[in-house]
C-alpha positions as CSV (number, residue, x, y, z in Angstrom):
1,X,7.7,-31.4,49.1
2,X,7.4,-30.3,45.6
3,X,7.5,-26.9,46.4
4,X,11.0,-27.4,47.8
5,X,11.9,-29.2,44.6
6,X,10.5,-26.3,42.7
7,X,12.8,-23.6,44.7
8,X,15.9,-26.4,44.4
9,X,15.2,-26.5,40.2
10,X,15.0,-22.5,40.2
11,X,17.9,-22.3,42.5
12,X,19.6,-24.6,40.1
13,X,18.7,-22.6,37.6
14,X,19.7,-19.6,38.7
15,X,23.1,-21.1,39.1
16,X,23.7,-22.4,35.9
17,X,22.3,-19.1,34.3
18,X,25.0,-17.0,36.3
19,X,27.5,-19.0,35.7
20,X,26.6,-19.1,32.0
21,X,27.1,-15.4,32.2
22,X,30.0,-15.4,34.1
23,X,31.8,-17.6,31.2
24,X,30.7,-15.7,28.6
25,X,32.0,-11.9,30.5
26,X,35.0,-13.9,31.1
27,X,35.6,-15.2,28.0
28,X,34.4,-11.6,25.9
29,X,37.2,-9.9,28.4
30,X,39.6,-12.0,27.8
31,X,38.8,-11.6,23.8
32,X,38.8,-7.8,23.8
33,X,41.7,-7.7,26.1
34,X,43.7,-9.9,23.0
35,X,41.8,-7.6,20.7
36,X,43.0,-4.1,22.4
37,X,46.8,-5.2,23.0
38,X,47.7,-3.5,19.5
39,X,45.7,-0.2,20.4
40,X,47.2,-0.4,24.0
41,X,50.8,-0.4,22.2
42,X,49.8,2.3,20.0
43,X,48.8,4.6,22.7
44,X,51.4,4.1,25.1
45,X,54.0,4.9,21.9
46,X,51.9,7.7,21.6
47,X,52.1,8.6,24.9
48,X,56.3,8.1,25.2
49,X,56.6,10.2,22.2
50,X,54.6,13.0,24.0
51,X,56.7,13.0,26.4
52,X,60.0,12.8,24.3
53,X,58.5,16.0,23.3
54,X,57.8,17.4,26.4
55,X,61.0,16.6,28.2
56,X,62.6,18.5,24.8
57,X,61.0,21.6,25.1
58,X,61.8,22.0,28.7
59,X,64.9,21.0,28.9
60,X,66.6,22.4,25.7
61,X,65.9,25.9,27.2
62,X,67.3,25.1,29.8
63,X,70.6,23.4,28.9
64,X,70.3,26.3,25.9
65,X,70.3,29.0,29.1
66,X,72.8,27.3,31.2
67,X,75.1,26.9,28.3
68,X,74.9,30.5,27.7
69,X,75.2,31.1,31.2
70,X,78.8,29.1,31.5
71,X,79.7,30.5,28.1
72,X,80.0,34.1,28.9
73,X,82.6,33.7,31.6
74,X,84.5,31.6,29.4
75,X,84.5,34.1,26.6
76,X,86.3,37.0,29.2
77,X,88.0,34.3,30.4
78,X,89.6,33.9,27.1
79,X,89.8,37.0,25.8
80,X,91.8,37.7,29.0
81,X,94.0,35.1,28.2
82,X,94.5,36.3,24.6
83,X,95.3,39.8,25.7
84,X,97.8,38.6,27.8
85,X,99.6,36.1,25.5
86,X,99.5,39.5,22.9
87,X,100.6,41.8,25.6
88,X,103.7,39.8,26.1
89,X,104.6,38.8,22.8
């Protein structure tokens, strides 16, 4: 009989000790997770300003090329339009 009480008072035991610990993890995540919120911020500005800069460098070549792209039609364009208005004036 008091070996059962002696595995019931270690099983207790046990219990308290792992819930002890699970408080305390609990408790120290919750703390660091407060704690890291500014850092969190401050990498995911980082990271949205990354890719700002990313999505700038791609894509002003590109608007850069297609601009140039559209402009040299409309230059002859124009400058067929001009040598008309000159031809018949």
């Amino acid at each position: 009989m008091l070996e059962l009480f002696g595995i019931l008072a270690l099983v207790a035991v046990g219990v308290v000790v792992v819930g002890v610990v699970a408080i305390v993890v609990g408790v120290l995540k919750l703390v660091l997770k407060i704690a890291l919120i500014p850092v969190a911020l401050a990498l995911k500005g980082l990271a949205l300003l990354a890719g700002t800069l990313v999505v700038l460098v791609v894509v002003g070549p590109l608007v850069l090329g297609l601009g140039l792209v559209v402009l040299v039609p409309l230059l002859l364009l124009g400058g067929l339009i001009w040598a008309g208005v000159a031809l018949v004036t």
